[in-house]
N, C-alpha and C positions, 0 to 999 in steps of 0.2 A: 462886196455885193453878192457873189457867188453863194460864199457863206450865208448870208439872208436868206436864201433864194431854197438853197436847201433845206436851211432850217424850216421857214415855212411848209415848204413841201413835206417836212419829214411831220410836222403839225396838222396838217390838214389828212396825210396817211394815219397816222395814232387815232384823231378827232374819228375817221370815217372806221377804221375799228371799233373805237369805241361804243360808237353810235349799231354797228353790228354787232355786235356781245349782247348791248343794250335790246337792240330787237329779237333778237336769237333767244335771250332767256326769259321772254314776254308770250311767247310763242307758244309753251306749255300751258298759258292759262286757259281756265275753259271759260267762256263765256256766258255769265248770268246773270240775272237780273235779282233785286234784292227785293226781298219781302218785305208787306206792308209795317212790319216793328222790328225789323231786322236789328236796329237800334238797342232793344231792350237788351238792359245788361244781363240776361240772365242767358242771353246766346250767347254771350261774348264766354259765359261760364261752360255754354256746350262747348265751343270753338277749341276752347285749348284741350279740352277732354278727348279730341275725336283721335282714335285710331288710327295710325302711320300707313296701317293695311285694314283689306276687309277679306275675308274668305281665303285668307296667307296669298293673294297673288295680287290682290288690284292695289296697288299703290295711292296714296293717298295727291291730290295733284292740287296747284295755284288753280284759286277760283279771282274773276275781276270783280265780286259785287259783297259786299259786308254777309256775314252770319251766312253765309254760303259755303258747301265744299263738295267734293266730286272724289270718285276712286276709279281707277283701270285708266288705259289708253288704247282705245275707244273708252270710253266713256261706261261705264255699268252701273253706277250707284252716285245717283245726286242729292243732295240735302238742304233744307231750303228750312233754318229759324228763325220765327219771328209770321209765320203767316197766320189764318184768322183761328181760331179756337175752338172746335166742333163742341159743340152742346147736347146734341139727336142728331141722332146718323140711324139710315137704316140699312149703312151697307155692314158686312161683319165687324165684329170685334172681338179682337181676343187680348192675349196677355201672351208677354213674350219678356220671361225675366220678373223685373220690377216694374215695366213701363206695358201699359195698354194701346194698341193700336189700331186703327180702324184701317180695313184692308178693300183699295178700289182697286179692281182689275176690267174695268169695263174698258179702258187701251188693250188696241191689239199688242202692242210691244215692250208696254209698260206696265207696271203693276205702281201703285201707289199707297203709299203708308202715312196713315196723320196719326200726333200721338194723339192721346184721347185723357182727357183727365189732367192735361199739365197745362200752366199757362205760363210764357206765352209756348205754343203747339210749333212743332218741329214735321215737317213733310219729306218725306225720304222718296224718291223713285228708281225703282230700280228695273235693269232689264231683266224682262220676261226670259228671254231665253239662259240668264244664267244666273236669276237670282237663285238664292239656298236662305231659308231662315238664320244662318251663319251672319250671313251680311249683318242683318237686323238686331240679332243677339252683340254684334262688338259692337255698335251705338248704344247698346243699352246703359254702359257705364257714365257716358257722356250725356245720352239726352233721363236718364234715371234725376243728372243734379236739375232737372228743372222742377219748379215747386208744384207738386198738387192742387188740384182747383174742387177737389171734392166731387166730382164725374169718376166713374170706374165703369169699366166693361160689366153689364151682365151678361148670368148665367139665366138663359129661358125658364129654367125653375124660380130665379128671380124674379120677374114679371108677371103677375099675375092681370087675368083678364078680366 
C-alpha cells in the first residue's frame, strides 16, 4: 500500500511538471489574431521563407494565430498574410528590393507596410522607434514568392493629369 501511495504521488509530481514545461514553453508566444485569408496557400509559401532574424538582433518568435509572425522581445516587427489587397492607396509607395509597399505612418508608435501589387497582400508593422528599412528588405525574399496581381507602385512621371 505504501508502495501505491508513492507511486501515485511521484505521478501526480511528473503530471504537475509536465503540465509546467507545457505552460512555460507557451509563454513566448505572442498573441494575434489571423487575417481575413490567412488560409491562402500562398502564406503558408511566405511562412517557411520568413527570416530566423530581422536587423541581426530581433529574433524570430511563436505566434498563436495561422500566417502570422513577430521578431524581438518586446515585440518590434509583426506580420500579418493573407489581409485585404490594396488596389488605390493614396498614402506613399515605393519599392524595396522586388516587392512594392505602400507605407502608413499615421500611428504614433507604429509605421505600417502593406505589400502593393501581390495577392493575397502581406501587412508588416513595425516599431517606429527602431524600425531601419533592414527589417523590410529580409522579408523581401519571403514575401517577393507571392504572385503579382499586375498593380506596381508609381513613379509621379507615371501619372499623368
Amino acid at each position: 500500500m505504501e508502495h501505491e501511495h508513492r507511486r501515485s504521488r511521484e505521478l501526480l509530481i511528473l503530471g504537475a511538471l509536465a503540465l509546467l514545461v507545457g505552460v512555460a514553453g507557451c509563454t513566448n508566444a505572442v498573441s494575434m489574431t489571423a487575417a481575413p485569408s490567412a488560409n491562402a496557400p500562398q502564406c503558408a509559401d511566405v511562412q517557411v521563407r520568413l527570416p530566423d532574424t530581422v536587423a541581426s538582433k530581433y529574433a524570430l518568435r511563436n505566434t498563436n494565430a495561422q500566417s502570422t509572425a513577430a521578431w524581438g522581445d518586446p515585440t518590434v516587427l509583426i506580420l500579418h498574410c493573407g489581409v485585404p489587397v490594396p488596389v488605390v492607396s493614396d498614402l506613399p509607395c515605393f519599392s524595396l528590393g522586388t516587392v512594392d509597399w505602400i507605407r502608413d505612418g499615421s500611428k504614433k508608435n507604429a509605421i505600417t507596410f502593406t505589400t502593393f501589387g501581390r495577392s493575397p497582400a502581406v501587412q508588416v508593422t513595425a516599431d517606429a522607434k527602431t524600425y531601419t528599412n533592414g527589417m523590410l528588405s529580409a522579408l523581401s525574399g519571403a514575401v517577393g514568392a507571392l504572385p503579382r496581381d499586375g498593380h506596381r507602385c508609381l513613379d509621379p512621371q507615371d501619372v499623368r493629369e
